[in-house]
TIROKOL-513484 format. One line per 3 residues: their letters; for each residue x, y, z of C-alpha. Coordinates in steps of 0.001 Angstrom, whole numbers, plus 500000, padded with zeros to 6 digits. Each point is the difference from the previous one (the first is absolute). Example, Ala and Ser with C-alpha at 12.3 -4.5 7.8 and 13.67 -1.06 7.14 Angstrom:
residues 2
AS = 512300:495500:507800; 501370:503440:499340
end
This chain:
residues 354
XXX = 887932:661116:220781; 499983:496298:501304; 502884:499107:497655
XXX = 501903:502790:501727; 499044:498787:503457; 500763:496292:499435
XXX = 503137:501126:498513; 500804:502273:502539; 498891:497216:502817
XXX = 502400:497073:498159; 503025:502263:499526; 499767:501451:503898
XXX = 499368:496457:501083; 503157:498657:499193; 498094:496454:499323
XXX = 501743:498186:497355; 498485:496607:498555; 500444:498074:496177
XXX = 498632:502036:497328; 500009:503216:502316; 502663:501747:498226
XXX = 497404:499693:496284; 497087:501027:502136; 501708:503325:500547
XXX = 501132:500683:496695; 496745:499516:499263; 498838:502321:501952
XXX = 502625:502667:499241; 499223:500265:496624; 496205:500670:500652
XXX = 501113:503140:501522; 500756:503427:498417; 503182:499098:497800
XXX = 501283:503139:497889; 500536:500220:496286; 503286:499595:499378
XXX = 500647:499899:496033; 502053:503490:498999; 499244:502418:497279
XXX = 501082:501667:496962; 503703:500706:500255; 500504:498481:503271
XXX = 499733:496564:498725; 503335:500021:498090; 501917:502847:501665
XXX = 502447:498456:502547; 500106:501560:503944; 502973:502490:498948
XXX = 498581:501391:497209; 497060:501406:502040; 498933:503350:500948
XXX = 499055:500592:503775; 496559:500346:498711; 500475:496775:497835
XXX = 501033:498299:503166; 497420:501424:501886; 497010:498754:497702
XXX = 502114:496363:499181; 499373:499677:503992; 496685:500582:500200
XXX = 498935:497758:496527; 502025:497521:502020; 498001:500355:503480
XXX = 502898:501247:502074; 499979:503979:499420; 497051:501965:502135
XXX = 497369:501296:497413; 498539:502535:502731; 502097:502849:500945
XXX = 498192:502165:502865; 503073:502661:501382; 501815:500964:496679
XXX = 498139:503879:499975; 501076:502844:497820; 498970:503735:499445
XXX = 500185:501468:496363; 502914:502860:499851; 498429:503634:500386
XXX = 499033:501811:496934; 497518:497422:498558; 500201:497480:497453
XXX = 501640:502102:497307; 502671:500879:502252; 503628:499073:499007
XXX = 500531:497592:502976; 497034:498259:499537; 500411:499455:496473
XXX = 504052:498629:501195; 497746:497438:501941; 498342:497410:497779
XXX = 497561:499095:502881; 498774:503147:500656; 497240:500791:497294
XXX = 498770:496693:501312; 499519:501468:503371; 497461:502539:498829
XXX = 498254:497439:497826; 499368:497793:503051; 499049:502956:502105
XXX = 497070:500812:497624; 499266:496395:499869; 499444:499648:503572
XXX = 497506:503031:499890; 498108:498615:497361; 500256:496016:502010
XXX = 499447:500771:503538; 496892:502106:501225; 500817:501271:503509
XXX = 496739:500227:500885; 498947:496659:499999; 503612:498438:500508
XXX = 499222:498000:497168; 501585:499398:496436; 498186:501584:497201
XXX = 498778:498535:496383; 502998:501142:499007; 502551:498376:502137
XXX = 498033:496368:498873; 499582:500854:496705; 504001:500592:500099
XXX = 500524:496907:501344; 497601:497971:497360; 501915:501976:497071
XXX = 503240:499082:500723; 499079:496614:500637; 498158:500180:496197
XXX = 503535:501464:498395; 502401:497556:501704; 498120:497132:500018
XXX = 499293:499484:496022; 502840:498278:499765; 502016:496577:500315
XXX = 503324:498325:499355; 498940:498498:496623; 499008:503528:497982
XXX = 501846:502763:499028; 498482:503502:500621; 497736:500772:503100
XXX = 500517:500401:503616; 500850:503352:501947; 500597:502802:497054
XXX = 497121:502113:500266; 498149:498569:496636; 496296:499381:501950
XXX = 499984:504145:499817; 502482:499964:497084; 498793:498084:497798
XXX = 496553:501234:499351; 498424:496814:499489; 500258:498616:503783
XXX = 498100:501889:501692; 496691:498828:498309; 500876:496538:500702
XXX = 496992:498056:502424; 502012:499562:502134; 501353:503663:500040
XXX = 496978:501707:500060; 499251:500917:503555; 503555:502131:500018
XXX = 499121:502940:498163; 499822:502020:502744; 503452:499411:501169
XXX = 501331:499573:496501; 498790:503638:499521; 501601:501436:503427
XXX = 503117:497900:498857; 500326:501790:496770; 499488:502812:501255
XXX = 502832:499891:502340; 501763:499234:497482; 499793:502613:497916
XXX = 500928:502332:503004; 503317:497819:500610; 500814:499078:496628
XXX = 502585:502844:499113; 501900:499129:503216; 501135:496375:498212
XXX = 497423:497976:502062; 498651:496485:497927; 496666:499355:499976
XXX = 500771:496246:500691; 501825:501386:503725; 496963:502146:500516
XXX = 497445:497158:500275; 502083:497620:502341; 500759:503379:501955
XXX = 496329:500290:499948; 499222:496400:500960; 502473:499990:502665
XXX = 498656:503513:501491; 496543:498603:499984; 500708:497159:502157
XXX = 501961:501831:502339; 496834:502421:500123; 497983:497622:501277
XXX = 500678:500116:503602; 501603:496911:501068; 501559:499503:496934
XXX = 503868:499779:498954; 502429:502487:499251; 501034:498004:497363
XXX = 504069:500980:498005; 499499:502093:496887; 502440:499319:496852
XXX = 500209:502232:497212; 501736:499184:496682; 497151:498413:497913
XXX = 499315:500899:496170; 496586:500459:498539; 498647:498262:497459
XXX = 497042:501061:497377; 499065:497086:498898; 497424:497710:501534
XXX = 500819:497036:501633; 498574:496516:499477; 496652:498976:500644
XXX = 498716:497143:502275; 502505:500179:502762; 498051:501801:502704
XXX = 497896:497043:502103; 496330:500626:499586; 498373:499936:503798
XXX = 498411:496679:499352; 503267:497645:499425; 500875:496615:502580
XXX = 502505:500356:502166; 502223:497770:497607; 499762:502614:497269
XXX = 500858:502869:502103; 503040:498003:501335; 500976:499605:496061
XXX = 499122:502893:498966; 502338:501915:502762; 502398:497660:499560
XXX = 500794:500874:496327; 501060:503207:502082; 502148:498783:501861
XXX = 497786:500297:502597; 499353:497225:502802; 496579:498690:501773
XXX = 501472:501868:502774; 500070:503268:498044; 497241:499319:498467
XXX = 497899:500245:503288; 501722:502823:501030; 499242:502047:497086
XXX = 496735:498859:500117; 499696:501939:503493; 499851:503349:498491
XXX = 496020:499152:499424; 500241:501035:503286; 499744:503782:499027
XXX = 497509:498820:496582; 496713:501190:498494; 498534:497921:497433
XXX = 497937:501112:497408; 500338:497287:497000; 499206:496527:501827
XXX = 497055:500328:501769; 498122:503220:498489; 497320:499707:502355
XXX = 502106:501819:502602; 502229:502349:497867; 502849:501722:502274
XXX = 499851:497184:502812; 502742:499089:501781; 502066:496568:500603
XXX = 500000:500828:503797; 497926:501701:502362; 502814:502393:500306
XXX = 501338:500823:496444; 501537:503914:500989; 502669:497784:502134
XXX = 502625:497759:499688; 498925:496849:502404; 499617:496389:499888
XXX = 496062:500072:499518; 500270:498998:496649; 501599:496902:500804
XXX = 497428:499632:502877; 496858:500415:498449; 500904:498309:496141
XXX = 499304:496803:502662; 497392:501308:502305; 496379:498691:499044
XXX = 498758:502397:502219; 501961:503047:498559; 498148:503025:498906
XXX = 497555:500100:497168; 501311:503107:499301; 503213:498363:498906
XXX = 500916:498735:496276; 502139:496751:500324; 501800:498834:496521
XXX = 499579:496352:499671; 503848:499323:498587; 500730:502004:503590
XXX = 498140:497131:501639; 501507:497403:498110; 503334:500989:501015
XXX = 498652:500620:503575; 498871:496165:500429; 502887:498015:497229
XXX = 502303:497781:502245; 502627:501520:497914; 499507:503693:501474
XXX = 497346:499674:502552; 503088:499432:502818; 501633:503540:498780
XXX = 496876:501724:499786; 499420:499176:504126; 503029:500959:500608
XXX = 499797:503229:498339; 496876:499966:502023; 501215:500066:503202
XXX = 503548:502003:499193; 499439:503105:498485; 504024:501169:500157
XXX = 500353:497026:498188; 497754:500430:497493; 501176:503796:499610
XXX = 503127:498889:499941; 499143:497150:497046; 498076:502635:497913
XXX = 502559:502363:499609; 502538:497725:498977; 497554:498659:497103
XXX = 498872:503506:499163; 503539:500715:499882; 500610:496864:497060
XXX = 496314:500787:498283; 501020:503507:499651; 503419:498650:498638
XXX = 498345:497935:497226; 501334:499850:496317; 502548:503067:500608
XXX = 503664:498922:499399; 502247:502680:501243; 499391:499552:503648
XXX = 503640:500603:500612; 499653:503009:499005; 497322:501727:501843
XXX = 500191:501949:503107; 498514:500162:503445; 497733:502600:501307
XXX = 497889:498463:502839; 501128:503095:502237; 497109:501924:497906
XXX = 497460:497592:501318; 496925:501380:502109; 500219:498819:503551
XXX = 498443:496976:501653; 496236:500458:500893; 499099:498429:503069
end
């Protein structure tokens, strides 16, 4: 927050003096700065051999395309899902998926998202994200329910709750041509958006599944320095920006593996919504006891190398909203190659939650 307002105060100022000019770059590049490296087919396809969804996603891995999308709406054709226009529209099974997935993620009588909805979002986080630029195999294709190894991972353990409500979706869908890879970044996007506060973030489908297990060792245990993190995210493709904006979905998290003393507690005082508390209280001494606070969250919280984007997240949640879905957009991209090739269907997406 103070690098924001001393940049803010220099730039409205107008002052100029020697060395100003590096004191601002300086300063620019402590704030949020998107990922920019492309995926999969869109590093070597050139601009006129792109699809309108191709172009779409190439602007948003690039920073410039808008990874929220809160007015595209649709309503499924009459006659239900095996009806012969919806099964003409390749979005449309997808709109019935989501709709059960926001029953299952929101609970209207509390106005808060459910175990489900942040399961969602730790599970497709746990497909995408075992994966980087120098292995081949991994990333978002479905293999952590696929594979039949993943799931009893350490790291993997607290999801079988979700990974059971996911398969079972599944299994309901599955005839209608859905992949199990789309279903879980469906889901993680859904839970977000469930939360309320949180983004309607653009759905893609198009992505294979894969049965075979990715690698080990590439999700960050909750214990790493900020340095590590940075690396670690970085073999993603993914920037110390992103990587604090990713890290904001704790926002809606219940541990249960790092501090076992307090099994199901949250990361905020206010995990059924989508809010900045998370970013609040990882720094408040004085934040509730109730509250489980990851130590790699902290080191990225106070590293001179993030600490700048992490206040500004802080005090700008539109920018931060704005930041995570273009990263959850690129994680949920990771290690698939035909990106050309997939499709849009944000118009099935739930509606905002306020």
């Amino acid at each position: 927050m103070k690098a924001a307002f001393i940049l803010t105060a220099l730039i409205g100022s107008g002052l100029a003096h020697p060395g100003m000019d590096g004191v601002l770059s300086e300063l620019r590049k402590r704030q949020f700065q998107p990922s920019t490296g492309l995926l999969g087919d869109l590093k070597t396809l050139p601009d006129s051999g792109l699809s309108t969804t191709g172009k779409a996603i190439k602007a948003i891995l690039q920073g410039t395309g808008n990874p929220i999308d809160t007015a595209t709406t649709y309503t499924a054709p009459s006659g239900g899902k095996d009806a012969a226009a919806c099964k003409a529209d390749r979005c449309c099974i997808w709109k019935y998926i989501a709709n059960d997935m926001r029953t299952a993620m929101f609970d209207a009588s509390s106005g808060t998202c459910t175990d489900i909805a942040r399961g969602a979002i730790r599970l497709g986080f746990h497909d995408a994200a075992a994966w980087n630029t120098s292995i081949a195999g991994g990333g978002a294709d479905g293999s952590i329910l696929l594979s039949g190894s993943e799931m009893s991972r350490t790291e993997n353990l607290a999801l079988a709750s979700v990974g059971t409500q996911m398969q079972t979706w599944f299994n309901t869908y599955k005839s209608y041509g859905i992949s199990m890879a789309d279903l879980i970044q469906l889901g993680a996007k859904v839970g977000a958006g469930s939360c309320p506060g949180g983004p309607r973030i653009r759905f893609f489908i198009g992505r294979t599944d894969n049965p075979n297990p990715a690698p080990t060792g590439l999700l960050p245990p909750p214990f790493f320095t900020a340095q590590q993190l940075i690396d670690n995210f970085g073999n993603k493709t993914i920037g110390p920006g992103g990587l604090v904006a990713l890290l904001g979905a704790h926002t809606a998290s219940k541990q249960t593996q790092v501090d076992t003393t307090k099994i199901g507690a949250p990361q905020d005082s206010t995990p059924g919504k989508w809010d900045q508390k998370y970013f609040v209280e990882t720094l408040d001494a004085n934040a509730p006891s109730t509250i489980v606070k990851f130590q790699s969250d902290i080191n990225v919280a106070t590293s001179p190398a993030t600490s700048p984007i992490w206040q500004q997240f802080l005090s700008n949640k539109s920018a931060w909203d704005k930041a995570y879905a273009a990263e959850y957009i690129r994680m949920s991209l990771l290690g698939f190659q035909d990106i050309n090739g997939m499709a849009e269907c944000t118009k099935v997406m739930p509606s905002v939650l306020t």
